[in-house]
N, C-alpha and C positions, 0 to 999 in steps of 0.2 A: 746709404751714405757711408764711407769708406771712415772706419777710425784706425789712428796711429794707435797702438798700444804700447807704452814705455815702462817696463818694470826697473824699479829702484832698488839697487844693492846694497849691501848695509856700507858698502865705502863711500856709496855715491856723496857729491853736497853739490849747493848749487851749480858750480863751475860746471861740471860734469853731467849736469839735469841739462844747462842751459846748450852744451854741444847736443844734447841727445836729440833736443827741441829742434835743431838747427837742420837734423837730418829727416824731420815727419814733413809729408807733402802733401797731407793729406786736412781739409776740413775740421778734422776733431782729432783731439788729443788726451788720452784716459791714461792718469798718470798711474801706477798701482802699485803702494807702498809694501812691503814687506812684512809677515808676522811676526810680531812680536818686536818689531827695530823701531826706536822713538827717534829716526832723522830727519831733517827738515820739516822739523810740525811747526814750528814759531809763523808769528803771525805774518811777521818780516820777510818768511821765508816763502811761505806763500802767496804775497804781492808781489814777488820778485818772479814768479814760477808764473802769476797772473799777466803779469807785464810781459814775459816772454812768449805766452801765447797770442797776446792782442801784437805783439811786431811782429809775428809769424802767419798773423790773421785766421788763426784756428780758434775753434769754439774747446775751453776745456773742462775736463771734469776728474775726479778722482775717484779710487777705491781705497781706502784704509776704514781700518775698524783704530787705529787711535784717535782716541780721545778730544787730545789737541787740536789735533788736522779736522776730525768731525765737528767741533765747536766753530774755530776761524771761517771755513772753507764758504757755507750758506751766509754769513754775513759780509763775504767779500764777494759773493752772486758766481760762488762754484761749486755746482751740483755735487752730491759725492755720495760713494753705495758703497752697498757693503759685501757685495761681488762683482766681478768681469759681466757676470750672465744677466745680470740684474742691468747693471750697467747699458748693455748692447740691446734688452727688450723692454726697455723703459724712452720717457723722452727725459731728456736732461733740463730739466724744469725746477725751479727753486721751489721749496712752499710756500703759500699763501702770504703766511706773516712777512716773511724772509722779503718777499717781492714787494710789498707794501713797506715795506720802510725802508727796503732800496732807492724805490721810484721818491718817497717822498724824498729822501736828502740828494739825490738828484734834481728836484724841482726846487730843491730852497737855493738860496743867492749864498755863493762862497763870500766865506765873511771879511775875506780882504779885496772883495771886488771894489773897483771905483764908485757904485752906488753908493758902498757905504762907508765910503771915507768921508769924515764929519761927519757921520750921521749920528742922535745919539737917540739914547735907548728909551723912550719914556720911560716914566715912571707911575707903578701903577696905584690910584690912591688906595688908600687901606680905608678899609670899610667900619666904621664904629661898632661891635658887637652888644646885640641886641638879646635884653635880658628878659627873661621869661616870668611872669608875673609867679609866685609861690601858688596860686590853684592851679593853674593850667601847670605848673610841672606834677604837680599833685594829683591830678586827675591822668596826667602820661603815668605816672609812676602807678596806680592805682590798674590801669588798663593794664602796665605791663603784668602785675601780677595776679589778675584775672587771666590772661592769656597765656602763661605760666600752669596756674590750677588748672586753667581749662585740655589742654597738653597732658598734664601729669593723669590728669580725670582720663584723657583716654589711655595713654600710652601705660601709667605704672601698674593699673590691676592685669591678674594672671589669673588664671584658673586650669585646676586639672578636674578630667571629664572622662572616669573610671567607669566604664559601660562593661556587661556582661551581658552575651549576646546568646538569645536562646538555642538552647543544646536538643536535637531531636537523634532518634537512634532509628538506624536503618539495620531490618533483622529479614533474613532469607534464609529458608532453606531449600537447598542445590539438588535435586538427582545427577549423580556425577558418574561417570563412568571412564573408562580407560580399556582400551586394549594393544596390541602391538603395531595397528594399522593405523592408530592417530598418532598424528604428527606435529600436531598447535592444535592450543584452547579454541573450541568452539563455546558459542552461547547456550546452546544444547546441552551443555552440560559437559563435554568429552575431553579429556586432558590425556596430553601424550605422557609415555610412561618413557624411563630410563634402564638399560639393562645391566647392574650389576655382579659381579664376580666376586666369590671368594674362596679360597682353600684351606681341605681341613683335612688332618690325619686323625688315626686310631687304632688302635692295637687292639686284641679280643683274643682270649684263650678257651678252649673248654678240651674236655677228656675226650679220648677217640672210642668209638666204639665199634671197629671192624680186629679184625687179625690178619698177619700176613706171615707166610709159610716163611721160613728160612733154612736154609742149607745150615746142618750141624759137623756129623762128623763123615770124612771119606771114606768111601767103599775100599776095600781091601782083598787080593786076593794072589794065588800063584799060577803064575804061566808057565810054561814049556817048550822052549827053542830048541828046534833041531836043523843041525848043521846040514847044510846042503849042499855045501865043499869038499873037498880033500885036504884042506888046510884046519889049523885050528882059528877060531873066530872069536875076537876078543866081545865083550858086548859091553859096553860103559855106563856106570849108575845114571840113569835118569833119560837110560833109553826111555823113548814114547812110541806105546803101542796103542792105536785105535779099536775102538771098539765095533763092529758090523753090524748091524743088524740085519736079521735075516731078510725082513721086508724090503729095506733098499738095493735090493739085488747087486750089489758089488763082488767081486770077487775078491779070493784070500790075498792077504798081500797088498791089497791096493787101500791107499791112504782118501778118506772120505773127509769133505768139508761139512763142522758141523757135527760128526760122530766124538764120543764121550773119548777121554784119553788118560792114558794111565804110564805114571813109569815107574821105572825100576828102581829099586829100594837101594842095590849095591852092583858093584863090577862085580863081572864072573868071566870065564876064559870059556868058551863052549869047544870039548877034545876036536878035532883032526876027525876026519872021516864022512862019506855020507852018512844019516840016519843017526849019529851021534848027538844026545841030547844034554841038558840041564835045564834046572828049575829054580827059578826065580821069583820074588816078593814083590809085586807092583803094590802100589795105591793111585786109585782116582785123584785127575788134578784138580778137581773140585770136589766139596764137601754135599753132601747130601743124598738121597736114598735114591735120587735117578741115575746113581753111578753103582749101583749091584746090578749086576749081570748073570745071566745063564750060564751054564755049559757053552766053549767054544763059540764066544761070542768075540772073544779078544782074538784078532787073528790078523790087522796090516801093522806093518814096521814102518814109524816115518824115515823117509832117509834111504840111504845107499846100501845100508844093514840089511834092509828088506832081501836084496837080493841073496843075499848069502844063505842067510836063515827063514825060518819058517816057525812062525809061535800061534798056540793058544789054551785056553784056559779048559784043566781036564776035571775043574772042579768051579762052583758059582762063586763068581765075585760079589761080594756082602759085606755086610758091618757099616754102610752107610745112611745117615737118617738126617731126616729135618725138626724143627723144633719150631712153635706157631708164638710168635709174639703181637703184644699191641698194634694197631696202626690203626691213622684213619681213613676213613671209606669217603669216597665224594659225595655221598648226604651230609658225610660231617663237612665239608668245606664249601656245601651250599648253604646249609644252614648256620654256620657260624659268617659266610659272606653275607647272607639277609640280615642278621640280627648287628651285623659292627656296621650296614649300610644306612639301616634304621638308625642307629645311634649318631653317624656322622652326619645323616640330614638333619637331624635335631639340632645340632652343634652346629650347622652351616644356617640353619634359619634363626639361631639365636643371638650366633655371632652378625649373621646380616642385619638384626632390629636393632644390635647394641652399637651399631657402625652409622647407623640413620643418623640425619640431623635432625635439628627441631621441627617436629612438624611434617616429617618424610612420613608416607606412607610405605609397606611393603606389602605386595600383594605375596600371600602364601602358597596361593594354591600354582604360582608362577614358578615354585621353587622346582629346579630340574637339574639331574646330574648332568656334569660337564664332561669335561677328559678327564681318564685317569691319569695321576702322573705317579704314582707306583701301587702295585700289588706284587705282593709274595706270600705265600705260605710255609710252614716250619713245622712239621717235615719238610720237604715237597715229596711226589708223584711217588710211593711201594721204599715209605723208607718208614721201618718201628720209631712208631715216641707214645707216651703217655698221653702228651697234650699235642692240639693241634692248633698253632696260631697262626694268627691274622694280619699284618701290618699292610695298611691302605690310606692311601693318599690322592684326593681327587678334586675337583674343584666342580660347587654348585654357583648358579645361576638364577636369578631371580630379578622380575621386574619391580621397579620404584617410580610411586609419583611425588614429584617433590613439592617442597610445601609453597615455591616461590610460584607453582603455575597454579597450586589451588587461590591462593593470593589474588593473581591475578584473574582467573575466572569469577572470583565474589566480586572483583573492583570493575568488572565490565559488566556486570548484573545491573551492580550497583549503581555506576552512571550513568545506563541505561534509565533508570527510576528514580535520577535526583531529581528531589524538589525546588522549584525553583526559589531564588534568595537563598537560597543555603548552599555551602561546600563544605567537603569532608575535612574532619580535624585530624594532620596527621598522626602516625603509630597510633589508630587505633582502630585499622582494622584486624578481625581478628577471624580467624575458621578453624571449624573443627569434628570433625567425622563424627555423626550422631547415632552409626548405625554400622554393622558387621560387615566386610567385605562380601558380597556373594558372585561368585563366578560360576554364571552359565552355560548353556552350550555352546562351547565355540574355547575362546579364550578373553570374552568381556568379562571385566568386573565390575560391578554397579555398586555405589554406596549414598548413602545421604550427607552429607555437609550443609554445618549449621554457619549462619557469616554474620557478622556484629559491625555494625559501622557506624560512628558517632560524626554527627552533621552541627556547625555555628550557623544561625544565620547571619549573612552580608550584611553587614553596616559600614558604610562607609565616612571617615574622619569628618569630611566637608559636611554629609547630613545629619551626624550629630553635631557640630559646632551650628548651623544654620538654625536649629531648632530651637538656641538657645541663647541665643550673641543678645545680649544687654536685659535680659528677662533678670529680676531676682531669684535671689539660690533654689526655694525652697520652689515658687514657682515653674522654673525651670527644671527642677526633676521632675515635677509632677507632669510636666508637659512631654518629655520625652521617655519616661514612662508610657505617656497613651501614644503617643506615634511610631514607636522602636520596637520592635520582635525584640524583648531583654529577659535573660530569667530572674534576677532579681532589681528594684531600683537602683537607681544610679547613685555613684555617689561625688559628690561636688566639692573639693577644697581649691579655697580662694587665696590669692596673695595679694595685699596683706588677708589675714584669715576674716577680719571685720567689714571690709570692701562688702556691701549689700548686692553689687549687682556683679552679672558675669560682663566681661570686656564685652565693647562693641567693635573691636577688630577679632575675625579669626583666626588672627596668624598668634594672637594670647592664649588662646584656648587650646590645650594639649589633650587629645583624646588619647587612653589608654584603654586597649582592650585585655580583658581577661577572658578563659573560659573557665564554666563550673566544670568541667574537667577534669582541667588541670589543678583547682581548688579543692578537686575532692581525689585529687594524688591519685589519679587516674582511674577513677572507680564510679561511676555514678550510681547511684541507689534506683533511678528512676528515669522513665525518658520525656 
C-alpha cells in the first residue's frame, strides 16, 4: 500500500499542512514532524490535521518524538512512531487501551441526542454505612499483625556463612630437559630454550719475552770515480751508488733492484780527461751491519752519471751495526690472547646470569664465542715494546630457558593429575631447579625441577546455603561441618546477632569464602 510522506517545516502551520494534504493521492498519509520544532502539537491542531485526512479519505498517522503530538495523537485514534522505518514495517494499529476506550465512547449516545432530551439522570441511593462490631475489628487488627511478624519472621533475619574450604598441595618433581631441536613444552618433560647475546671487552698486558734485531748505525766507506770523458764531470752530493754483489751477476755500471745504496757525503768536480780520478765519502742509506761491504763491491751509478764515470770501492765499506731490543714473539700474543679470552667468557657468563629474569635458567655449558667485533695488538707484527697488549671485543652466545615455559610445563603435569572437586588457588604455583644442569652427549641439558601447587576444594554458594536454610546457628555448623571438604569450622554471624535460627530464604544467606592461604599470608605450614 502506497503512502504519501509529508515532512513539516519549522514555517509550516495548519494552512500550509492543509494544501500539502490537498496534493497526497494516495491511501495513507505519514505526517513527520521535525527535531526538535514544537509546531502544530495542540490538540486543536491535530483534529484539524484529523479532519483533513478523513475529507481526503486517507488513513493517517505520524512520526514526532514530541511530547505533545505523542500524548494527543493515540487518544484521537492516530497511530504515531518514532521513525519513517518503523513507521512503513509496522501496521498502524492503536494500542489495546487506546482502542478500547475509543470503541467504548463511540458506543455511548452523544449527550445532546434527542434520546436524551428530558431525560433525567437517576439518583443513586446512598447506602447507610455499616459498623463493625469492636471484636471483629479486633481480631482484623490482631490478624494484621500476626501477618506482619509473620513477614518480618521471614524476611528480616540475615546471616553471613564464612566457610574455609580445604587446602591440599600438589608436589612433582619434573625430569626436564632442553636442547636447541625443541620448540614447545612437551609433557615429557622438554622445554624450548631461547638464544641469547651479549658483548664484552678487555684489555690484558704482560712483558714480551722474544728480541728483535734493529738497524743502528750506517756503514761508511770511500769510493773512487774515474772519468771516462774528455771533459771535466761534475758529480753532486748525494750521488747513489749501488752496491753489486758478486753472486747476482750484473754487470759494472748497471743499477740492480733491491741492491744496498750508498751516497755521497759532498760535491766534487772529477779533472777533464780519460783515467782521471777522485775520491769520495759515501755512507749507507740505511743503518745497520748489512750495509759493510768488501772490496769493489760498490760499482753502478744510478742515473745518466753512470755513463760518464766509473766507481768503486778500493777499500771495505764498514762501521755499520745493529742493536737487539725487546719485542714480542707470537707465543706471547697466543698466550696473552687465551688468558684475556678466558677472562672475557667469565665476564660474558656472569654478565648473562645478572641479565636473567626471575627464574630464567642459563645453560653454561651453551656459552660459545660469537663474532669478533675488534682485536688489536700493541706492538703489532716486528715493532720493540716492553709490554705486549691485548684489546678484544667480541660477543658470546648462550642458550636460556625461561621461567614462563617451566611454569607452564608444572601447570600441564599438574592438570593432568587434578583431583576432582578441587582447583588450583591462583599465584601459587611455584618451581624450582633441585639439581645441577648436566649436559650430555650431543647438546641436551637434563635437570630436575621441583613444582608446588596449592589446591581449594569446590564449594559452591547454593550447597552451602541449602545445608543450612532455617537449622539453628550452632546446629547448622555442626551440620556443614560433616558434609563440606572445610579446613576449619565454619563460622555463622546472624542479623540481628540474637535471631536463633538461619533464614529460610537463600537469597539472606551471604556465603563468604576464605582460604587458609591466604590466612596464613601465603605460607602454609602443612598440606
Amino acid at each position: 500500500m502506497k503512502t504519501f510522506i509529508l515532512r513539516l517545516e519549522p514555517h509550516d502551520d495548519i494552512i500550509s499542512v492543509r494544501d500539502k494534504i490537498g496534493w497526497a493521492k494516495n491511501s495513507r498519509i505519514l505526517i513527520v514532524w521535525p527535531e526538535d520544532e514544537g509546531i502544530i502539537n495542540r490538540r486543536l491542531d491535530l483534529v484539524l490535521l484529523q479532519r483533513m485526512s478523513q475529507a481526503a479519505g486517507a488513513q493517517m498517522a505520524f512520526v514526532s518524538k514530541d511530547p505533545e503530538v505523542r500524548y494527543h495523537a493515540p487518544r484521537l485514534g492516530v497511530p504515531v512512531f518514532k521513525s519513517i522505518n518503523q513507521a512503513q514495517t509496522r501496521q498502524w494499529r492503536l494500542p489495546y487501551r487506546f482502542r478500547k476506550k475509543i470503541s467504548a465512547e463511540q458506543v455511548a449516545t452523544p449527550p445532546d441526542s434527542p434520546e436524551e432530551v428530558g431525560r433525567q439522570i437517576p439518583v443513586r441511593p446512598q447506602l447507610e454505612a455499616r459498623q463493625l462490631s469492636p471484636l471483629v475489628r479486633l481480631a482484623f487488627f490482631a490478624a494484621g499483625v500476626l501477618a506482619f511478624l509473620a513477614m518480618a519472621a521471614v524476611l528480616a533475619p540475615g546471616a553471613e556463612l564464612v566457610i574455609t574450604p580445604r587446602t591440599v598441595v600438589q608436589d612433582v618433581l619434573i625430569e626436564a630437559y632442553s636442547s636447541p631441536e625443541v620448540t614447545e613444552i612437551q609433557l615429557s618433560g622438554a622445554l624450548p630454550s631461547e638464544v641469547v647475546t651479549v658483548e664484552v671487552e678487555g684489555r690484558l698486558s704482560r712483558p714480551v719475552s722474544g728480541q728483535i734485531r734493529l738497524s743502528d748505525q750506517p756503514a761508511k766507506g770511500v769510493v773512487l770515480f774515474t772519468n771516462l770523458t774528455d771533459e771535466a764531470v761534475e758529480i753532486p752530493e748525494g750521488t747513489v751508488i749501488q752496491a753489486l754483489s758478486n753472486q747476482a751477476g750484473g754487470s759494472a755500471g748497471a743499477a740492480q733492484p733491491g741492491a744496498l745504496r750508498y751516497a755521497t757525503q759532498k760535491a766534487v768536480t772529477l779533472p777533464a780527461g780519460p783515467g782521471e780520478t777522485i775520491t769520495v765519502l759515501v755512507q749507507c742509506l740505511i743503518p745497520g751491519k748489512e750495509g759493510n761491504q768488501p772490496v769493489e763491491t760498490l760499482k753502478a751509478i744510478e742515473g745518466i752519471l753512470g755513463t760518464q764515470v766509473s766507481v768503486t770501492n778500493l777499500q771495505p765499506v764498514s762501521g755499520g751495526s745493529d742493536r737487539l731490543e725487546p719485542a714480542p714473539t707470537e707465543k706471547d700474543r697466543l698466550e696473552l690472547a687465551r688468558e684475556l679470552n678466558a677472562s672475557l667468557r667469565l665476564t660474558a657468563l656472569q654478565e648473562l646470569q645478572s641479565g636473567l629474569e626471575l627464574g630464567d635458567l642459563l645453560i653454561p655449558s651453551s656459552l660459545a664465542e660469537g663474532e669478533t667485533l675488534e682485536k688489536s695488538f700493541q706492538p703489532e707484527d716486528q715493532q720493540p715494546a716492553y709490554q705486549l697488549t691485548l684489546t678484544w671485543r667480541l660477543a658470546y652466545q648462550a642458550r636460556i630457558v625461561r621461567y614462563k615455559d617451566q611454569l607452564a610445563l608444572a601447570q600441564a603435569v599438574f592438570d593432568a593429575n587434578l583431583p576432582s572437586g578441587y582447583a588450583p588457588i591462583p599465584e601459587t604455583l611455584t618451581v624450582e631447579p633441585v639439581s645441577t644442569l648436566q649436559t650430555g652427549n650431543g647438546e641436551t641439558t637434563g635437570w630436575t625441577l621441583h613444582a608446588v601447587r596449592r589446591l581449594n576444594a569446590q564449594i559452591s554458594d547454593s550447597m552451602a546455603r541449602q545445608a543450612v536454610l532455617g537449622l539453628p546457628v550452632t546446629q547448622a555448623a555442626q551440620r556443614i561441618q560433616a558434609e563440606l571438604p572445610l579446613e576449619q569450622p565454619p563460622q555463622i554471624r546472624m542479623t540481628p546477632e540474637w535471631w536463633p535460627r538461619l533464614p529460610i530464604l537463600p537469597f539472606r544467606i551471604q556465603v563468604i569464602h576464605q582460604s587458609l592461604y591466604s590466612l596464613a599470608g601465603g605460607e602454609l605450614s602443612g598440606s
